[in-house]
C-alpha positions, 0 to 999 in steps of 0.5 A: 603262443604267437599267431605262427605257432596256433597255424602249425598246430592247427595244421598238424591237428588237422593232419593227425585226424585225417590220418587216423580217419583213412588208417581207420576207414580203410578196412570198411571201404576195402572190396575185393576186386571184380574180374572183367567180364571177359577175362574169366570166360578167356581163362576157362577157354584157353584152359580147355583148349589145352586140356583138349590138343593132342600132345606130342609124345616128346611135349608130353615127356618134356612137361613131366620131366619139368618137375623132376630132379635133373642129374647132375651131368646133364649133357656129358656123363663120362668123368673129365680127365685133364691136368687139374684146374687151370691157373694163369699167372697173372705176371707184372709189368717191368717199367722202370729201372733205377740204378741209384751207386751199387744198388738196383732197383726194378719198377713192377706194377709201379712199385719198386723193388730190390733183388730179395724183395717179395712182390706186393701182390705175392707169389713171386720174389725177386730174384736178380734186376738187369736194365733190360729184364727181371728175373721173378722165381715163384714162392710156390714151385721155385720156377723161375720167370724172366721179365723183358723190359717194357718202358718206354725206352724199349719201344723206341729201340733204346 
């Protein structure tokens, strides 16, 4: 064994007594922790204080009915009538179009696609592609929505 190898032995030797001494030691030395001296006399103070003001009948009626279960309307009892949850139809962006011989191409979000053609993100097929709008019809209803164009040729006024 060379020199180098008796130094890290040692040092590890060393080090797994120390650990075991302080794993060991620590209940002995352990103490429950003293409370300042003022802090006790503060606390008693402060909850006497409390126990002896006069509370408000509406305190007094808050503070209890901290613990008690809450109605599930706790501001408007009466049923909400409406048309149903919202849902807002987050439509694509007509960007580009490419008329390559007979057929047509519209570039939605970035994707192509043709007449027929199911949006990636679903929800939608197309239905007809013109240079200046697409024509989307919902998967869910059969409603139909037109697109405008919105390249850049449509801000410059084509």
């Amino acid at each position: 064994m060379s020199k180098r190898e008796k130094i890290l032995l040692a040092a590890v030797c060393v080090t797994a007594v120390l650990g075991l001494w302080i794993t060991l030691d620590r209940p002995s030395r352990q103490t429950a922790p003293k409370p300042a001296s003022g802090d006790a006399a503060q606390a008693a103070n402060m909850l006497r204080a409390i126990k002896d003001s006069d509370l408000s009948p509406a305190t007094i009626s808050l503070v209890s009915a901290i613990g008690r279960k809450w109605p599930a309307t706790a501001f408007y009892d009466k049923p909400l009538s409406g048309r149903g949850p919202v849902q807002h139809a987050v439509l694509p962006r007509y960007s580009g179009y490419v008329e390559l011989g007979s057929g047509k191409l519209a570039v939605l979000d970035g994707m192509e696609y043709q007449a027929g053609d199911a949006l990636e993100g679903g929800g939608y097929k197309v239905v007809s592609i013109a240079p200046d709008q697409v024509v989307l019809e919902s998967l869910a209803n059969g409603q139909q929505v037109t697109i405008p164009y919105e390249g850049q040729d449509a801000r410059q006024g084509r």
